[in-house]
C-alpha positions in Angstrom: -150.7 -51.9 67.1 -149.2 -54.0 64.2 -145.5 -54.6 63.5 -144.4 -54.1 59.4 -142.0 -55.9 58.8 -139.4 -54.0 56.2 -136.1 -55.1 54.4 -132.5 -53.3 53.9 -134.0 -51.0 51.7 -136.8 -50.1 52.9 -135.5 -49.4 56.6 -133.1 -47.2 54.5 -135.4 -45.0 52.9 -137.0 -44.9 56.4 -134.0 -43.7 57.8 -133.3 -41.5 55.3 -137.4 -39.3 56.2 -138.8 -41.5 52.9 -141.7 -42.8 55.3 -144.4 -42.7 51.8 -148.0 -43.0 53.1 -147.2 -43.6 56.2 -148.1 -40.9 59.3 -145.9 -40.5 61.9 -145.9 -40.3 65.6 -145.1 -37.2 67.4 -140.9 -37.6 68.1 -140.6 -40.4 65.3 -138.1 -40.5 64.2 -135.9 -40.3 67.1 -132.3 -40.1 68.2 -132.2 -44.3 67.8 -133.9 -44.7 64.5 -131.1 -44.7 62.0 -129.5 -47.0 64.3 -131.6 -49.2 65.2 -133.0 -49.4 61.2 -129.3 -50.1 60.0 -129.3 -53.6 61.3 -131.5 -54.6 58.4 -128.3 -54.2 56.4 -126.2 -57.0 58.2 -129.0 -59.4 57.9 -131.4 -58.3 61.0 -135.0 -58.7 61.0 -136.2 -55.4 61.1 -139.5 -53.8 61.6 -141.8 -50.9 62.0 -144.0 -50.5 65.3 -147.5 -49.3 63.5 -149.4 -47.5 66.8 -153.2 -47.7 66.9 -154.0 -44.6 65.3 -151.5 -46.5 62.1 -148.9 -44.3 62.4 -145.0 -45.0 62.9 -144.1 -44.7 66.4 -141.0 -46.6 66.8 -138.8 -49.5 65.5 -137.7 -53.2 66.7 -135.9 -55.7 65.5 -133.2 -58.2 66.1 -129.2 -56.8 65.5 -128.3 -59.8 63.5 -129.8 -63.5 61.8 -129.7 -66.0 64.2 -126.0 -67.5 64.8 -126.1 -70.9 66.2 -129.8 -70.6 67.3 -129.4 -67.1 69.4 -130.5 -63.8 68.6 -130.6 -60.8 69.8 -133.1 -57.9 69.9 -133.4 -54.5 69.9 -136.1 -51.9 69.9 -137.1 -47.9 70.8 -140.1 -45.9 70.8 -140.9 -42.2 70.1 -140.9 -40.2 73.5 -144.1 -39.3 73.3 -145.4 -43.2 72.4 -143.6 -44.6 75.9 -145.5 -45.7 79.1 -148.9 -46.7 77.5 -148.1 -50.3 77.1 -147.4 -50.0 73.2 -143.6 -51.0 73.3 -144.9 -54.4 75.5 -147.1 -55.2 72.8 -144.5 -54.8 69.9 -141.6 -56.6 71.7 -144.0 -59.3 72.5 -145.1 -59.7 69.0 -141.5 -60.3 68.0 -140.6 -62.6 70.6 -143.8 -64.3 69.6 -142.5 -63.7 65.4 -139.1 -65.0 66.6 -140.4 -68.2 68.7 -142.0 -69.4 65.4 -138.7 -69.5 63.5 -137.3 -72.8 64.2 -133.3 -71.5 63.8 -134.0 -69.1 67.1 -133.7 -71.4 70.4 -132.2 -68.4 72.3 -133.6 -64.7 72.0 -131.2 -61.7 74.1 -131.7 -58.2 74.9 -129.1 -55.9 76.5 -130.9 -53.4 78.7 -129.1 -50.2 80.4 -129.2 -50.4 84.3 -130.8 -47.1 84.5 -133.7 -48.2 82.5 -136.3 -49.4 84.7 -138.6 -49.2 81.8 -137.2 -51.5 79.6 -135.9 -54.0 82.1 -139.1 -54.4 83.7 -140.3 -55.0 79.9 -137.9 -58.0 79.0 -138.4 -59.3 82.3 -143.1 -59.4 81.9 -142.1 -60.8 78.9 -140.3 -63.8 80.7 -136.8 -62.7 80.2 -134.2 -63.3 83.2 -131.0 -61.7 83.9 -127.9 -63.1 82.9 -124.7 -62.5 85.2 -123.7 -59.0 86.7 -124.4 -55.9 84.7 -121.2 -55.3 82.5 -120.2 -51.7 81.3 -123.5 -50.4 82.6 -125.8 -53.2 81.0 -127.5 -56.3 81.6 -128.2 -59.2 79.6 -131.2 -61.2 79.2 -132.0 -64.5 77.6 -135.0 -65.9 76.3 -135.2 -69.8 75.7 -137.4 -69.5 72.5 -138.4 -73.3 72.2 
């Protein structure tokens, strides 16, 4: 698993099926991807989660540039790609990418309450809850430093 790291226009060609040389995973692109991949427009780190055969199987990425040291991320995995350990790998990756930026002190992710998944994810990864679930998320912080 690597992450590729891609810029505004290249997560729009992406999102637009332009995926060049690349192979893709069985349900990649899915229902998030043009989503997730427009962040890169408003100044998000964005990037491409590479599975181990090299082939796109997903997406992660922070939502916006750091804004007074906090940041948060997002990311999503093809169906088919979940529950073998490969979206645990990517996120830690970019929390590790993230940690090294000295402007990120704080990294966030807002989970859904019904995701088990991706709540017990944030939470391996060292993440802890913040406050009472709000419109049917929680929010979890990450001291970067």
């Amino acid at each position: 698993m690597r992450l590729l790291r891609v810029d505004a226009a290249q997560a729009d060609a992406f999102a637009r099926g332009e995926t060049g040389p690349w192979p893709l995973a069985p349900g990649w692109p899915h229902a998030d991807t043009v989503a997730g991949l427009s962040f890169a427009r408003s100044g998000g780190l964005q990037c491409l989660v590479i599975d181990d055969d090299g082939r796109i199987a997903g997406e992660c990425g922070t939502k916006l540039p750091p804004r007074d040291g906090v940041v948060e991320i997002g990311y999503g995995l093809a169906a088919p790609s979940r529950g073998q350990g490969l979206g645990g790998r990517a996120v830690g990756e970019l929390v590790a990418m993230l940690r090294s930026m000295p402007e990120v002190t704080t990294i966030e992710a807002e989970v859904h309450v019904s995701n088990v998944a991706s709540r017990r994810l944030v939470e391996r990864l060292g993440f802890v809850p913040e406050g009472e679930p709000a419109g049917g998320y929680l929010r979890y912080r990450l001291l970067a430093g």
